[in-house]
C-alpha positions in Angstrom: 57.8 26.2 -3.7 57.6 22.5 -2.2 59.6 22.1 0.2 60.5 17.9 -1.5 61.7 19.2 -4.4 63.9 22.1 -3.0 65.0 19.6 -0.3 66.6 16.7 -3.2 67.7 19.8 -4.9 69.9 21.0 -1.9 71.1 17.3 -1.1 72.2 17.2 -4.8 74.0 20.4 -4.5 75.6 19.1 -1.2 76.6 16.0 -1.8 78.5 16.8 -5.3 80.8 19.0 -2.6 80.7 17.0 0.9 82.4 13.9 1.2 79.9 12.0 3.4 77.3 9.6 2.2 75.3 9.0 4.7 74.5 12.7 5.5 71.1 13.2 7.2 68.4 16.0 6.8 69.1 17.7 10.2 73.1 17.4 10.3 74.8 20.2 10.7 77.9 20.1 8.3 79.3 23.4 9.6 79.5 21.7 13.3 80.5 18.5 12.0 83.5 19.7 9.8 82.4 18.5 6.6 82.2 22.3 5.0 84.2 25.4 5.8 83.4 28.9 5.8 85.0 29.1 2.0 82.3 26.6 0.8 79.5 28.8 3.2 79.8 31.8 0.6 79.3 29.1 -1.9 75.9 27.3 -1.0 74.5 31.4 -1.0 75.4 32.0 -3.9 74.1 28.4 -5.1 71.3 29.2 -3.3 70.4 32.5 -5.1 70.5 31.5 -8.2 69.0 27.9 -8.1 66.2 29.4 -6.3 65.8 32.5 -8.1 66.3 34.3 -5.0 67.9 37.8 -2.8 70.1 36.4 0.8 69.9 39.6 2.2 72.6 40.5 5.0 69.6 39.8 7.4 69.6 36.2 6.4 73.4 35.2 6.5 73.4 33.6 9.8 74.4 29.8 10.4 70.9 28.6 11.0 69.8 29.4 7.9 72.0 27.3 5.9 74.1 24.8 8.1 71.6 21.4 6.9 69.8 20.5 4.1 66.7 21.3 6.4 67.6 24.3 7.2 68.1 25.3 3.9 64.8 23.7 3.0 62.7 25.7 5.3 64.5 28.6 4.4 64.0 28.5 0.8 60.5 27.9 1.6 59.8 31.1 3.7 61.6 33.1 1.6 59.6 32.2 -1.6 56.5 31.7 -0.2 56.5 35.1 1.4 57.1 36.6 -2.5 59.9 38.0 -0.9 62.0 37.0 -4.6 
């Protein structure tokens, strides 16, 4: 999957739900208190199904989804490894 195009998909996603317009690539919005732990359960669960993929229990830790980067390269591993 490119990595643009799931990267403005994910910003998208975010900024519908974050009130911050400048938010950057590589900010953490878990650390900088613009998301709480409520909303974490709901970017998986966006994630899954705009990506057409499985967040195991394996992949539910904070570095996987605290930026849009994160996110990014996530997405990208997981569907480049076929690992759907």
């Amino acid at each position: 999957m490119d990595a643009n195009s799931v990267k403005e998909r994910v910003r998208k996603f975010l900024l519908k739900h974050i009130k911050c317009s400048n938010l950057a690539d590589d900010d953490d919005f878990f650390s900088k208190s613009f998301v709480n732990s409520l909303f974490a359960m709901a970017l998986v669960l966006y994630v899954q199904d705009e990506f057409q993929l499985q967040v195991s229990d394996a992949d539910l830790v904070i570095e996987n989804f605290c930026s849009v980067n994160a996110i990014t390269r996530f997405v990208v591993k997981k569907t480049s490894n076929g690992a759907l």
